[in-house]
ZAZAGU-72430 format. One record per residue: residue in one letter; x, y, z of N, C-alpha, C, O, CB in turn. Coordinates in Angstrom, 1 decimal. Atoms other than C-alpha are relative to their C-alpha. Glycine has a CB too. Layout:
BEGIN
ATOM code    n_u    n_v    n_w   ca_u   ca_v   ca_w    c_u    c_v    c_w    o_u    o_v    o_w   cb_u   cb_v   cb_w
ATOM    A      X      Y      Z      X      Y      Z      X      Y      Z      X      Y      Z      X      Y      Z
...
//
This chain:
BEGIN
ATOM code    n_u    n_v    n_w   ca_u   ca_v   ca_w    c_u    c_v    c_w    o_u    o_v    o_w   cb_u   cb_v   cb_w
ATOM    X    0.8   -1.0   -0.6    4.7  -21.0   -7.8    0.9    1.0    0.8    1.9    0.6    1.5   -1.1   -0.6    1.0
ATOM    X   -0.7   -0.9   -0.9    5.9  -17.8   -6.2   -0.9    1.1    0.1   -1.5    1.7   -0.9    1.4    0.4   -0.3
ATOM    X    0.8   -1.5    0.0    4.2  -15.0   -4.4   -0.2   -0.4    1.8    0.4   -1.1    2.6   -1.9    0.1   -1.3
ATOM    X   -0.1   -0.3   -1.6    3.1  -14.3   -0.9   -1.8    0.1    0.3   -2.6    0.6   -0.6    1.1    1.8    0.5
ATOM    X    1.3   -0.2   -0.2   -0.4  -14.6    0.7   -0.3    0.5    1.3    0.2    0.0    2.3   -0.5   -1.1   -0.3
ATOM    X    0.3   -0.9   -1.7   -2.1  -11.8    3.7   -1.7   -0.7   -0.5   -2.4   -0.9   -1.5    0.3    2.7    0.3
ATOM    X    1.1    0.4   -0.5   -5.0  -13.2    5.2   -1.1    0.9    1.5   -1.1    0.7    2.7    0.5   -1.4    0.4
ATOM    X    0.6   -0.9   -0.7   -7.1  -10.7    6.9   -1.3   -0.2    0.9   -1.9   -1.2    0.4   -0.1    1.0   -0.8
ATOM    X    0.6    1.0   -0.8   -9.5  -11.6    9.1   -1.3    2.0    0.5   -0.6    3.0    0.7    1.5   -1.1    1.7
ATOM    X    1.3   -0.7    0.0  -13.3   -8.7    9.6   -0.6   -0.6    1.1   -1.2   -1.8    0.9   -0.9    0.0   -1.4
ATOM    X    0.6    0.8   -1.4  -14.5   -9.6   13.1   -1.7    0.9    0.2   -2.1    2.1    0.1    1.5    0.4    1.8
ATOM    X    1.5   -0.3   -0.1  -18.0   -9.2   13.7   -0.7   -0.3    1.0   -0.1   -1.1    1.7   -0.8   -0.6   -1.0
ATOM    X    0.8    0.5   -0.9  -20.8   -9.8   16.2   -1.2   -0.1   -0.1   -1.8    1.0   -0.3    0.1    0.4    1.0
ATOM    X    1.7   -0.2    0.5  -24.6  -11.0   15.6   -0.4    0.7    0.9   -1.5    0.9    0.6   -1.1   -1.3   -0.2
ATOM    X    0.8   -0.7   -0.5  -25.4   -9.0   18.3    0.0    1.1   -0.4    1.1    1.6   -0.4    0.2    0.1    1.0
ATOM    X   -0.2   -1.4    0.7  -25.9   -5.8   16.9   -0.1    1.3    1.5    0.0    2.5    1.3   -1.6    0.3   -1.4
ATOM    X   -0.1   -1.4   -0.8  -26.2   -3.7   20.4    1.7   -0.1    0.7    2.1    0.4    1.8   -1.3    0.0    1.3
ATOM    X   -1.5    0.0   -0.3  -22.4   -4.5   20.3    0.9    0.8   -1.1    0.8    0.4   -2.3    0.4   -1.6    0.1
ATOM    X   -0.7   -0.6    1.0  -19.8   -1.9   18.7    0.7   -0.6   -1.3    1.1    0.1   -2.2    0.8    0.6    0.6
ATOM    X   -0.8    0.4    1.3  -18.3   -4.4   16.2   -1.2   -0.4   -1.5   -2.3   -1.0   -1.2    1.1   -1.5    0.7
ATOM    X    0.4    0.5    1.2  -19.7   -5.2   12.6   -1.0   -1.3    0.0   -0.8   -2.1    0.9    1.3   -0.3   -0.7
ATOM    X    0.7    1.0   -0.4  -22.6   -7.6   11.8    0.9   -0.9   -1.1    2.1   -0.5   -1.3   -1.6    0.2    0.0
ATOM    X   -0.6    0.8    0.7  -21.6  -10.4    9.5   -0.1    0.8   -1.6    0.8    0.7   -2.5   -0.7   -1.5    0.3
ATOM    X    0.8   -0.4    1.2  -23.6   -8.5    6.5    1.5    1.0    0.0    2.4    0.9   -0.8   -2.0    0.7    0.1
ATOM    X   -0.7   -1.1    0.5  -21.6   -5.3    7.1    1.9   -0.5   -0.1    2.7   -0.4   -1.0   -0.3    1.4    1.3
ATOM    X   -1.4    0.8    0.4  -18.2   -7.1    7.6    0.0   -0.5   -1.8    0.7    0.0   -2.7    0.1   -1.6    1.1
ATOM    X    0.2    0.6    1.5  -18.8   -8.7    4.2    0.3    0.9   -1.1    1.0    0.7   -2.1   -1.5   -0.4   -0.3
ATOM    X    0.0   -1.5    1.2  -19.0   -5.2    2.3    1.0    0.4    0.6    1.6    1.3    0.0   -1.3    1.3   -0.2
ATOM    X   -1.0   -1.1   -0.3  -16.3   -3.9    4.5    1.4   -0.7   -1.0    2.2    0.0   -1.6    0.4    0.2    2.2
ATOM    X   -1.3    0.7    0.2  -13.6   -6.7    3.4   -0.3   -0.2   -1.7    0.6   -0.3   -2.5    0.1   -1.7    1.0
ATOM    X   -0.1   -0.2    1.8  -15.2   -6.6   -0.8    0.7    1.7   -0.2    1.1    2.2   -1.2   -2.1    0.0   -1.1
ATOM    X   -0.1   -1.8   -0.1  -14.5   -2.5    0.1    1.3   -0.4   -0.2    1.7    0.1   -1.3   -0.5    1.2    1.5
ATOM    X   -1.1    0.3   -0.9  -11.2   -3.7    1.2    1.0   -0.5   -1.5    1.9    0.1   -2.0   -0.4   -1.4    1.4
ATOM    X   -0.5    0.5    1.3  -10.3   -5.9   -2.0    0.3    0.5   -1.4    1.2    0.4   -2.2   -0.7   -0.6   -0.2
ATOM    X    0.0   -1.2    1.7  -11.5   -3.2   -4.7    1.2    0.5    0.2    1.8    0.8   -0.8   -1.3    1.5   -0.3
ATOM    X   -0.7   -1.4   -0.2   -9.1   -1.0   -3.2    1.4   -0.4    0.0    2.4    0.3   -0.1   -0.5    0.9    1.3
ATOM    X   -1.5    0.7    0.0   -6.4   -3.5   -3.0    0.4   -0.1   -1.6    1.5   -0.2   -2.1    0.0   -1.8    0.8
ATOM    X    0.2    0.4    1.4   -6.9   -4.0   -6.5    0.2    0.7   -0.8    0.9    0.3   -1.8   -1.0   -0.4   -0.3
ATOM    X   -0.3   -1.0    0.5   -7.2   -0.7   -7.6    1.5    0.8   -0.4    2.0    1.4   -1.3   -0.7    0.5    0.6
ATOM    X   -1.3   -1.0    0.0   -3.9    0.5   -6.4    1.2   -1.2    0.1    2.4   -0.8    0.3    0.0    1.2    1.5
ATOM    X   -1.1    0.9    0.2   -1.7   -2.7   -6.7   -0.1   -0.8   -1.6    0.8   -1.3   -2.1    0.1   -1.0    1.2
ATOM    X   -0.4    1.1    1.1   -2.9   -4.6   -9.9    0.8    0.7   -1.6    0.2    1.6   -2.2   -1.6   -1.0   -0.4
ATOM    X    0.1   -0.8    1.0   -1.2   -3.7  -13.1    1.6    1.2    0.0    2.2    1.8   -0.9   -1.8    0.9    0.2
ATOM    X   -1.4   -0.6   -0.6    2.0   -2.2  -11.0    1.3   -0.5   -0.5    1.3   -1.7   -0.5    0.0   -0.2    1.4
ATOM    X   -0.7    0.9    0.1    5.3   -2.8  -12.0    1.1    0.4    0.8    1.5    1.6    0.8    0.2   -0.5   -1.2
ATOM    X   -1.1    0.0   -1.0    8.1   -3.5   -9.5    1.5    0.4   -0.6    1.8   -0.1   -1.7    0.0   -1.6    0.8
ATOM    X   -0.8   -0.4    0.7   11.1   -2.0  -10.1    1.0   -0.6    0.1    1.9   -0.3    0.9    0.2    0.9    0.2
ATOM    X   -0.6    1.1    0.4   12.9   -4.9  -11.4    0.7    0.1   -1.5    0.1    0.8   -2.3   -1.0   -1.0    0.2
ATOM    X    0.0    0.1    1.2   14.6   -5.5  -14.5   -0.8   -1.0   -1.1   -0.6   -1.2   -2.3    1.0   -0.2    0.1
ATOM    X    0.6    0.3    1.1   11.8   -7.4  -15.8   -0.9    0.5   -0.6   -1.3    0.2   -1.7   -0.4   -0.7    0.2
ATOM    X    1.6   -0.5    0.9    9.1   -5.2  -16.4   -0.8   -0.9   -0.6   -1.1   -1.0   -1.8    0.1    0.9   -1.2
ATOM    X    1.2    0.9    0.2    6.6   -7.7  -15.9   -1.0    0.7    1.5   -0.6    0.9    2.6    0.6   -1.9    0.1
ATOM    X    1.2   -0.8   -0.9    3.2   -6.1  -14.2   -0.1   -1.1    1.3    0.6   -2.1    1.1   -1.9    0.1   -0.9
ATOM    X    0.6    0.2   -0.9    1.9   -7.2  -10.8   -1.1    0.1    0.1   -1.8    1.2    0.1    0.3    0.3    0.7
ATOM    X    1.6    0.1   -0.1   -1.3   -8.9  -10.4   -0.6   -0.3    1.1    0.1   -0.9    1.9   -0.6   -0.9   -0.7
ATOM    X    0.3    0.7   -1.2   -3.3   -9.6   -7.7   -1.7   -1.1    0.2   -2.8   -0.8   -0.1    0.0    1.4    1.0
ATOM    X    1.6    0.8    0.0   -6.2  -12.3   -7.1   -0.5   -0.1    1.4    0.4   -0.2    2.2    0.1   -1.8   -0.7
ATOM    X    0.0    0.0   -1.2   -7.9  -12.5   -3.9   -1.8   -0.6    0.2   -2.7    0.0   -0.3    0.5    1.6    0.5
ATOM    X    1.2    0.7   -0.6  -11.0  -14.7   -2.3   -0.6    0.7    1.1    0.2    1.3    2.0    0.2   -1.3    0.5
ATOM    X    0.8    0.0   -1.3  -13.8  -13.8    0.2   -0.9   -1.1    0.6   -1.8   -1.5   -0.1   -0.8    1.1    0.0
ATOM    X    0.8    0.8   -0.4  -15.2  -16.3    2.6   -0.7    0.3    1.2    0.2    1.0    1.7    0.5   -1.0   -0.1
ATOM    X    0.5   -0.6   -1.3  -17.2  -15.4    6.0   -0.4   -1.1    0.8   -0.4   -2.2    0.1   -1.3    1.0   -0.1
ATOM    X    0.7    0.6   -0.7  -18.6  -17.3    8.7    0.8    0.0    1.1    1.6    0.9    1.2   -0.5   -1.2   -0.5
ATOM    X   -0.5    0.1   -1.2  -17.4  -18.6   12.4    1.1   -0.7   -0.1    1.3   -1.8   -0.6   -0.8   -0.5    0.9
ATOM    X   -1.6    0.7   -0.5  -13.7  -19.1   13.4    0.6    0.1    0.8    0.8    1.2    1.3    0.9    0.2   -0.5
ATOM    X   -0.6    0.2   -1.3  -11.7  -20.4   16.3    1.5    0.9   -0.2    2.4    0.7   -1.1    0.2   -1.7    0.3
ATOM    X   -1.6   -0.4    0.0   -8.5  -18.3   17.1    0.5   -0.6    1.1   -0.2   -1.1    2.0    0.3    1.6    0.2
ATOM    X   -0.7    0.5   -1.2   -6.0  -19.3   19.3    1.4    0.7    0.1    1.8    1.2   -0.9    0.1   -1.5    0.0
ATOM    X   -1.5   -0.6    0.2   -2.5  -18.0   20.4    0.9   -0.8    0.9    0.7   -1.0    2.1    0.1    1.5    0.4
ATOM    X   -0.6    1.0   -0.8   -0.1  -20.1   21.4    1.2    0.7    0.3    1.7    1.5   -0.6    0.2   -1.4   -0.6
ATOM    X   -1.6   -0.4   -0.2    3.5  -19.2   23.3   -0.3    1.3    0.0   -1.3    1.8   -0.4    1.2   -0.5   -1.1
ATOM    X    0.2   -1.6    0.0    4.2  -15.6   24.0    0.1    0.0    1.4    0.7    1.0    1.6   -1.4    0.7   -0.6
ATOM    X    0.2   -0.6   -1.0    3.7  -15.7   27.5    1.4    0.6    1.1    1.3    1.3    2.2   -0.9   -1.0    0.5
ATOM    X   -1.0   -0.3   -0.2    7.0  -15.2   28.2    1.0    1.4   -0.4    2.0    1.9    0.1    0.2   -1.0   -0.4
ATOM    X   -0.8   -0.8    0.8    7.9  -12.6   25.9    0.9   -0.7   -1.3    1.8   -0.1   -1.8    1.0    0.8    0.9
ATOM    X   -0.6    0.3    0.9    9.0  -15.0   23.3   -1.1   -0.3   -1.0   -2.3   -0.3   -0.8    1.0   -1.0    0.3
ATOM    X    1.1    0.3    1.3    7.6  -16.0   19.8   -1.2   -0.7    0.7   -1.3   -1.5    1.7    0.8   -1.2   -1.4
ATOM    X    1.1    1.0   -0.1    4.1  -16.8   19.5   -0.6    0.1   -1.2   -0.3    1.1   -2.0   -1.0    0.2    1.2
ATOM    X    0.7    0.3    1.1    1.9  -18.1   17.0   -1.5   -0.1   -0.2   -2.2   -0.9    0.4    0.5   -0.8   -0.2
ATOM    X    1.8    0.0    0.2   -1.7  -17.5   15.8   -0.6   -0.9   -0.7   -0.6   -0.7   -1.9   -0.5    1.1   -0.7
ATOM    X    0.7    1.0    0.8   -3.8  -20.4   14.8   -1.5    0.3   -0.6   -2.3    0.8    0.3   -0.1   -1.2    0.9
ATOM    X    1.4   -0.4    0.4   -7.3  -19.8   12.7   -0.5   -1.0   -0.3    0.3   -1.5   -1.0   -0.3    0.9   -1.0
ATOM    X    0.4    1.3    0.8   -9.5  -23.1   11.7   -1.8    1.1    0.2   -2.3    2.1    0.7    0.3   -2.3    1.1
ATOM    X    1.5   -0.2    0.0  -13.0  -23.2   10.9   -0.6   -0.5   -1.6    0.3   -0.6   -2.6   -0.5    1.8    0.5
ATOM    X    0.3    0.3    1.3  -15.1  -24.1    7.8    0.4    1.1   -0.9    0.9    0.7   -1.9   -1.4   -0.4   -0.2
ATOM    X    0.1   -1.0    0.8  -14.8  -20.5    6.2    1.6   -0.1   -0.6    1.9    0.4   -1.7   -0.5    1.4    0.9
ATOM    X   -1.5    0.2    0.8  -10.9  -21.5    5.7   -0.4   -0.9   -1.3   -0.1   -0.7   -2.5    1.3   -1.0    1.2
ATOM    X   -0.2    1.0    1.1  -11.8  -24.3    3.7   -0.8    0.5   -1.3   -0.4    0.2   -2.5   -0.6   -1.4    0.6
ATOM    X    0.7   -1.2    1.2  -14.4  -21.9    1.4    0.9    0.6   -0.3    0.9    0.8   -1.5   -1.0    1.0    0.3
ATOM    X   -1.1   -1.2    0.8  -11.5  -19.5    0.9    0.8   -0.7   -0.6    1.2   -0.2   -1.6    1.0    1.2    0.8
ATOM    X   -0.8    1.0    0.6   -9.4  -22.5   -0.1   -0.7   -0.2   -1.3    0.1    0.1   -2.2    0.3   -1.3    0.8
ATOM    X    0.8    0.4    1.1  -11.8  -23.3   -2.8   -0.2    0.9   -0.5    0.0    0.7   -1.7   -1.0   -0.5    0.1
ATOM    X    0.1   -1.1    0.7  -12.5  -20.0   -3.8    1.6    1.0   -0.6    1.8    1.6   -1.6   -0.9    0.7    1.0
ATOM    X   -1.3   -0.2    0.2   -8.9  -19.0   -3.9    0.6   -0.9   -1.1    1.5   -0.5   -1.9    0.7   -0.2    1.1
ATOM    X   -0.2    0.9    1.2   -8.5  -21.9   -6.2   -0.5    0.1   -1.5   -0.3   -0.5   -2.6   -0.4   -1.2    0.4
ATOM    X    1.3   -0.1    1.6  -11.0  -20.7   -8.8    0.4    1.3   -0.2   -0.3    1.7   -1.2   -2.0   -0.2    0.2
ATOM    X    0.0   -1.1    0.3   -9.5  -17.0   -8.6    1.3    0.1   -1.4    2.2   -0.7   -1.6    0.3    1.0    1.4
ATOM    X   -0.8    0.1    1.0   -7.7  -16.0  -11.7    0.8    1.7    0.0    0.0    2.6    0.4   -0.9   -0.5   -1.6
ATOM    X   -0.4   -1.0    0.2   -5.5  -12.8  -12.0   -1.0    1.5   -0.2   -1.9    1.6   -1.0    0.7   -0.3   -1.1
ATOM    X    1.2   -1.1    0.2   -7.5   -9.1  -11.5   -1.4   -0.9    0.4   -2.3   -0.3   -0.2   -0.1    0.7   -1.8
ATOM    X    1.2    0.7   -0.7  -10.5  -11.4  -10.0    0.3   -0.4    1.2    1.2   -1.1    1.7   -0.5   -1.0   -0.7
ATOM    X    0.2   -0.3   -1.4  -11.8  -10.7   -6.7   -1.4   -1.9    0.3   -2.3   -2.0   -0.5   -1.0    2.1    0.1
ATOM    X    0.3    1.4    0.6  -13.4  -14.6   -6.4   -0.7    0.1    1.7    0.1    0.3    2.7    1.6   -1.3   -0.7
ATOM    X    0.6    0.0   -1.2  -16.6  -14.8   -3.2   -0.9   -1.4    0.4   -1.4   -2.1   -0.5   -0.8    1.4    0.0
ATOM    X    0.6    1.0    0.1  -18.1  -17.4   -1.5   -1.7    0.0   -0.4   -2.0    1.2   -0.4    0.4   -0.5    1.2
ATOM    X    0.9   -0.4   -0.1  -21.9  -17.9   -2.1   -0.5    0.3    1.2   -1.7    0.7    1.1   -0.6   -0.6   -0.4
ATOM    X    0.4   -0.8   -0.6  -22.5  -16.7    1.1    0.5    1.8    0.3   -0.1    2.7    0.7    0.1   -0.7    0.8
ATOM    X   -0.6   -1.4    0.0  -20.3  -13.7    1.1   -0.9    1.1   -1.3   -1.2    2.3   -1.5    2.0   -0.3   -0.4
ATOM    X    1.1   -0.9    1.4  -22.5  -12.5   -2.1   -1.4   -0.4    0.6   -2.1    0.4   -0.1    0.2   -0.7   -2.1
ATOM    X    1.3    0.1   -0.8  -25.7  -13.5   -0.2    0.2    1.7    1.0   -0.7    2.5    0.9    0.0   -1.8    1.0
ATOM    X    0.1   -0.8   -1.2  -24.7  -10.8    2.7    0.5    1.6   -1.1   -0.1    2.6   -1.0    1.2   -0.8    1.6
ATOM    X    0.3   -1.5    0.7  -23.2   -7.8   -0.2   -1.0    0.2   -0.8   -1.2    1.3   -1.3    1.1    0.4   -0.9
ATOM    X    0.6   -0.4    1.0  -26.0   -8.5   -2.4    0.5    0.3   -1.4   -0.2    1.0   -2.1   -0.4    0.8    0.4
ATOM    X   -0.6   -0.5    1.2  -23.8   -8.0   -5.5    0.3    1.9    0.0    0.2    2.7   -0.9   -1.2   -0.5   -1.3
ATOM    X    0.0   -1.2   -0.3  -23.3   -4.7   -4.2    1.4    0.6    0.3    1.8    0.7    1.4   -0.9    0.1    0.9
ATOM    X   -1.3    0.1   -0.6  -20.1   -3.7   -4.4    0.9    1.7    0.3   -0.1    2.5    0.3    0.9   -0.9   -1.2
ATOM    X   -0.3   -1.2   -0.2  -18.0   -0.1   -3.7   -0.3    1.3   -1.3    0.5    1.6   -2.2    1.2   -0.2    0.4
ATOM    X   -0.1   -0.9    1.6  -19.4    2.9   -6.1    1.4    0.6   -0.8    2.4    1.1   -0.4   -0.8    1.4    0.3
ATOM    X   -0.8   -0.3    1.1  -17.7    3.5   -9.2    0.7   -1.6   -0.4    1.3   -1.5   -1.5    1.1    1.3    0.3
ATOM    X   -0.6    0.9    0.0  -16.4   -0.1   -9.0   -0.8   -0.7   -1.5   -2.0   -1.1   -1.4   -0.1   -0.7    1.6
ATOM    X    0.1    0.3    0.8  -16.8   -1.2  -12.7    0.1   -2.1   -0.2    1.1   -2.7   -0.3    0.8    1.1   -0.6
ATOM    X   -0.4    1.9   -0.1  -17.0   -5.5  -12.8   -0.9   -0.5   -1.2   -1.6    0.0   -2.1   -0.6   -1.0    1.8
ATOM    X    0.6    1.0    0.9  -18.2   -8.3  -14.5    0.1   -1.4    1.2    1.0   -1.9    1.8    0.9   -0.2   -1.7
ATOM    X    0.4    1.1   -1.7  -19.8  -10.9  -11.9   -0.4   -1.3   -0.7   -1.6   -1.2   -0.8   -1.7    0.6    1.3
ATOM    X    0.2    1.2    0.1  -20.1  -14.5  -13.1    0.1   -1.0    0.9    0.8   -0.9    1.8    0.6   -0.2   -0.7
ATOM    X    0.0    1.4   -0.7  -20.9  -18.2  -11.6    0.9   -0.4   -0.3    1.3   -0.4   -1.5   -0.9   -0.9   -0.2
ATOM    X   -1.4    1.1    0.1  -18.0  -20.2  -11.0    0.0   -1.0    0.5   -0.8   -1.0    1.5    1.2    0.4    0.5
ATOM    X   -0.1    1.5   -0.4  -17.4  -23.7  -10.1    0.4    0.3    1.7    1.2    1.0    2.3    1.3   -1.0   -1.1
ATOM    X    0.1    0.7   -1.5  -18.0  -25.0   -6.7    0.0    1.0    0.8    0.8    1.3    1.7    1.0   -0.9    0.5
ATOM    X    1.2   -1.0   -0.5  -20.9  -22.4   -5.9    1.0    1.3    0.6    0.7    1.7    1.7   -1.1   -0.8    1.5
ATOM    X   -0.7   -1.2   -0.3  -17.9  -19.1   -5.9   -0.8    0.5   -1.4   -1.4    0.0   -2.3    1.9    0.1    0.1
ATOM    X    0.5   -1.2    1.0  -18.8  -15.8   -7.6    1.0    0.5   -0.3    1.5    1.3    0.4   -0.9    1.0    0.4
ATOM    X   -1.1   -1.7    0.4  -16.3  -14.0   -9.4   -0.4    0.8   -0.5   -1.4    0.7   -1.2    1.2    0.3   -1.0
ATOM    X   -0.4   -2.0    0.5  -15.7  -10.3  -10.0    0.6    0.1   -0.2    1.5   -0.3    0.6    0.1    1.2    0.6
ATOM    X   -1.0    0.1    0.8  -13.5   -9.7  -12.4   -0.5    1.5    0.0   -1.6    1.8   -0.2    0.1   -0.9   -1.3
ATOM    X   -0.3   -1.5    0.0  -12.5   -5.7  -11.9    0.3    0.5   -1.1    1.5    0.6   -1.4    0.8    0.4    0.8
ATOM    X   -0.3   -0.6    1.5  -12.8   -4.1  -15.0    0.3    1.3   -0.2    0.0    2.0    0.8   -0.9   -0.2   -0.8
ATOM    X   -0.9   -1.3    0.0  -11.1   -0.9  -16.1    0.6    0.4    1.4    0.0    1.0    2.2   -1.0    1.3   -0.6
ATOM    X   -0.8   -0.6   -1.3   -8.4   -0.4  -13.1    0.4    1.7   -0.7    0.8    2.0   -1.8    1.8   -1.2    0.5
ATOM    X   -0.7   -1.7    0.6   -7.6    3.6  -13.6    1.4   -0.5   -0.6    2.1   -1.4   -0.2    0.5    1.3    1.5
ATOM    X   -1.4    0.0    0.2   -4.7    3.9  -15.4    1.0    0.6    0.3    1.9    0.6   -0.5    0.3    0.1   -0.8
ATOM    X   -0.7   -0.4   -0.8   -2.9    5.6  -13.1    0.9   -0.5    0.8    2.1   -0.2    1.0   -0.4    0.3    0.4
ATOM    X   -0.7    0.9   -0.4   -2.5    3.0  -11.3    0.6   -1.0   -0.6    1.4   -1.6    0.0   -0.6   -0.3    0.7
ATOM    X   -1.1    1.1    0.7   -1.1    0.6  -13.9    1.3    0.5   -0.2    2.1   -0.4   -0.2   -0.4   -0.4   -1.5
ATOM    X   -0.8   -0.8    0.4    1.4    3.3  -14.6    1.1    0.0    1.2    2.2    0.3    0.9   -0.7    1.1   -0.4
ATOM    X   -1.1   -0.3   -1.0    3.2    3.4  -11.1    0.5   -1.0   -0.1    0.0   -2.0   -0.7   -0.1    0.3    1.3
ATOM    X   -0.9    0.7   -0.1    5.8    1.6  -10.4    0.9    0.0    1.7    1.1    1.0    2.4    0.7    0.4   -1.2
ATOM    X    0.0   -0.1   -1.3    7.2    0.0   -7.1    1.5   -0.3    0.2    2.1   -1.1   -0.5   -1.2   -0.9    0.7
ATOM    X   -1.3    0.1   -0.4   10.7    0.1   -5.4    0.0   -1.1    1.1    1.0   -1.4    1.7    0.6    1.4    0.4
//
């Protein structure tokens, strides 16, 4: 295995007379988030002597998580801890994503509704251990065409 994994984190509040995101709209902000990752990185090829493309696979899972920050208070390294069940859904859903598939928990497709960013072309199937993939179909070819330094 080789590759690198960003974990991005859509903070929300059920209160809605509070400025941040509810859980629903977080949900569509971070599939918004994915297409677009997807769009303009999969299909890329690094400017390598292999000329072999760059793909990208990527999970959504939602719900409540503990942060913590440890050290720092000093001005030296510190470190950010996240737990909660929604890790362990993106673990599983991350496990079931395959190349160009955007891979959601069943709750994360409960709150977009299958509803994903216009013009966004897919193919949405049931996947093992209750994930949905979206498999992003036709990426522009524009973007397959660049190439990255």
């Amino acid at each position: 295995f080789a590759g690198d994994a960003l974990l991005v984190l859509f903070k929300y509040d059920s209160d809605a007379t509070q400025k941040r995101y509810m859980l629903s709209e977080a949900c569509k902000r971070a599939a918004s988030c994915a297409v677009t990752i997807h769009r303009r990185l999969d299909g890329i090829v690094p400017d390598t002597n292999s000329g072999i493309p760059f793909y990208i696979h990527s999970a959504l899972a939602a719900g409540h998580l503990q942060a913590a920050e440890i050290g720092g208070h000093d001005g030296r390294r510190s470190e950010s801890i996240v737990v909660g069940p929604p890790l362990l859904e993106l673990a599983v859903a991350m496990d079931n994503s395959a190349k160009q598939e955007m891979v959601a928990t069943e709750q994360v497709m409960a709150h977009i509704g299958l509803v994903l960013p216009s013009e966004t072309e897919c193919t949405i199937k049931k996947k093992a251990n209750g994930c949905w993939g979206v498999l992003l179909d036709n990426i522009p070819q524009s973007s397959r065409d660049k190439h990255i330094s």
